[in-house]
N, C-alpha and C positions, 0 to 999 in steps of 0.2 A: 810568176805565181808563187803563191806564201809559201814554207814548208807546210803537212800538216801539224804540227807543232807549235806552231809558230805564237799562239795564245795561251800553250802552255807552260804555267813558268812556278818555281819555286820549290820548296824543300818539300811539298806536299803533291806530288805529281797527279794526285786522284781528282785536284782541286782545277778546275778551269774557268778561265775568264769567258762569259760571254761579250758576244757581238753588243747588244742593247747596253752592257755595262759599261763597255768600251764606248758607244756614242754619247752616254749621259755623262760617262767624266769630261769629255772631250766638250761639251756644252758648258758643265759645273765650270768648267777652266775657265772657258769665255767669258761667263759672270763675271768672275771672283778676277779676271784680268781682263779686261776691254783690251781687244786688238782686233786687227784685223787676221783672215781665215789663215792665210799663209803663213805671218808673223807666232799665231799663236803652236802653227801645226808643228813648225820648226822649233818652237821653245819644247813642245812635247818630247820632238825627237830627241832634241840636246837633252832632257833630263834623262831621259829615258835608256841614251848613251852612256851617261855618269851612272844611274843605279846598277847598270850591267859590271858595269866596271866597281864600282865602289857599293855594293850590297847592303852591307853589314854597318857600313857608315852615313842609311839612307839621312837617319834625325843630326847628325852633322851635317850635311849638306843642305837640311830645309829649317834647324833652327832657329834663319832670322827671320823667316815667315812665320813660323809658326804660330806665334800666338794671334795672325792677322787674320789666318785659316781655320784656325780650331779654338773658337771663343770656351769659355769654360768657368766657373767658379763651382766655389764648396757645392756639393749637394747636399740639400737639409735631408734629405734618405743618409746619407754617411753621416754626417753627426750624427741620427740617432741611432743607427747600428751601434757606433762606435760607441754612447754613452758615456761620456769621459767625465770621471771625477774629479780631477785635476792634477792625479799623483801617478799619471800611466806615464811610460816610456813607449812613443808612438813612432812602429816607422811604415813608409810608403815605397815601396817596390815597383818602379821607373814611372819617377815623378816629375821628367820634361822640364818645362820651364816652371813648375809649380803653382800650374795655374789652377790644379783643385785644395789646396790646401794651406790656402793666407789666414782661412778664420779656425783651422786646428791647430796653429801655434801658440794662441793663446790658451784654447781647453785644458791643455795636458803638460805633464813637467817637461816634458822632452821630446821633441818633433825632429826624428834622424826621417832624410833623403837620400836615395841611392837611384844611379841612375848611368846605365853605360857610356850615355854620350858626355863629355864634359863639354862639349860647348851647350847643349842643353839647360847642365847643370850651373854654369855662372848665369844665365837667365835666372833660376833659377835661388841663386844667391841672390840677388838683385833685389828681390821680392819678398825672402823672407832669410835677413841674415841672421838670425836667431836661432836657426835650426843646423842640426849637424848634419855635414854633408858627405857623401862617400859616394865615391868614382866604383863600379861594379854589376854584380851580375846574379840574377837573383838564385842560380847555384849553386853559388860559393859566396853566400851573406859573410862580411867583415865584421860577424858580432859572437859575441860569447852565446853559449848557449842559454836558455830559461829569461832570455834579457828583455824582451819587449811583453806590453800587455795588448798590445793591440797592432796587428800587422793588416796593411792594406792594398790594393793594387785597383789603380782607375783605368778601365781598357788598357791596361799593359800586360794582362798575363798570356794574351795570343801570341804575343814579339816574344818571349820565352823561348830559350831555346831547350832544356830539357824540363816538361812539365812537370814528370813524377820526382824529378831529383832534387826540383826548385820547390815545389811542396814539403819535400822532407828536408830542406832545408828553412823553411819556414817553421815547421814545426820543433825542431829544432833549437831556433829564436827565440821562440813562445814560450812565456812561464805557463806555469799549470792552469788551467781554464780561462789562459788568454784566446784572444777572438781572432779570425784570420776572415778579410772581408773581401770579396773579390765584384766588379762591377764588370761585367764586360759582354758584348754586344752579342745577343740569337744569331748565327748565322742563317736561320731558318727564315728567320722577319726577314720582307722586303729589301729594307735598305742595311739590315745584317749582311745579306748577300751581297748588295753594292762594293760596302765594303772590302769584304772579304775578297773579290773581283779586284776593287783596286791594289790591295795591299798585296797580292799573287802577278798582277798585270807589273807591279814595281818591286816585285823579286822582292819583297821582306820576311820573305819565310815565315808568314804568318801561321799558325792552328789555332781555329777555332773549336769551340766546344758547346755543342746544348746543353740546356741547363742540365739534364740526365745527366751527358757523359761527363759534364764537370762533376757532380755528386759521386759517380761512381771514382773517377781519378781520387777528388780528394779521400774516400774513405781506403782505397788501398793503402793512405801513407796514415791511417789511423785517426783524421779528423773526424768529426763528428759533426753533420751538415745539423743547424737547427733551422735556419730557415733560405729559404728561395721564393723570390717574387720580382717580380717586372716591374721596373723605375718606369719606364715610357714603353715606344711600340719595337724597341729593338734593344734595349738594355734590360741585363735582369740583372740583380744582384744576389749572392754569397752568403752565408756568413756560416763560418764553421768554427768549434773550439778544440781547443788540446785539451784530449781527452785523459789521457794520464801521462 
């Protein structure tokens, strides 16, 4: 018999995976890998062995898939947030293999990447060797202060691991009424919740945030929320400035 425990997992103990979330990834698998029921059951187990063990190094272990799993380009909703005149210094806070942001290198004078994982990140060179890259963590940004006009983050600010300390290190960054744009999925929406299930079922120590309790986080670190609104049925986006 299971412990009862046993589907509960991650740095957020309040958060549990259901049953139904568990049999739809377990299906999602089978699409996205044709096997047979036993071959695929046994790939789950072995992965599922490695994140226990290796956590914190889950996007090193799944970088050479990932751009095959997780399709992506620019969202025309981020260019216009970001409005770039062509003389910003833009940067993007855990930016993967760089697969939202091939058509922001051209906007702006300077397109910096930062990103914990570095096998991630030579994907990520691959794609856009024009932008500057930096191995790190977005509570201890590798930048001077007042240095960017526009700072971003596409679904990475859940993987965060301190959120109010990584905000004010954002802010930070930010020249004066530079923009800080965050996109990142309702855990309340349907497939927010999926989500949120799978990323807890594979130990990433995820936090999610409604769009509320993101407004509220960021005004404790002094942002100033101008706008919030829903990209699709599970993404909303951001956007806040340095306010003095």
């Amino acid at each position: 018999m299971l412990p009862s425990d046993f589907f509960q997992f991650g740095v957020n103990t309040e958060e549990k995976v259901t049953l139904p979330s568990l049999f739809f990834l377990y299906h999602i698998f089978l699409v996205l890998f044709p096997m047979n029921t036993s071959k695929a059951l046994k790939f789950l187990i072995i992965w599922f062995q490695l994140v226990l063990v290796i956590p914190h190094r889950i996007f090193d272990f799944i970088s050479p898939i990932y751009d095959l799993i997780i399709k992506g380009s620019t969202p025309s909703e981020l260019i216009t947030f970001l409005n770039l005149q062509g003389n910003e210094k833009v940067l993007e806070i855990g930016t993967g293999t760089g697969r939202t942001v091939q058509k922001i290198s051209s906007l702006c004078k300077q397109l910096y990447l930062l990103d914990p994982s570095q096998l991630m990140l030579n994907k990520a060179r691959k794609k856009i060797p024009c932008a500057n890259f930096s191995l790190g963590y977005a509570e201890n940004l590798p930048y001077p202060n007042d240095f960017f006009q526009r700072v971003f983050a596409i679904d990475s600010f859940h993987h965060w691991n301190n959120h109010r300390s990584a905000a004010a290190e954002v802010y930070r960054v930010l020249s004066f009424d530079g923009t800080f744009i965050l996109f990142e999925f309702d855990p309340k929406s349907r497939f927010g919740h999926f989500i949120r299930s799978m990323e807890i079922f594979f130990r990433m120590g995820s936090k999610f945030f409604t769009p509320e309790e993101l407004r509220v986080l960021l005004k404790k670190e002094s942002f100033m929320v101008t706008h919030q609104q829903y990209i699709d049925h599970m993404t909303y986006a951001t956007i806040a400035q340095k306010s003095k």
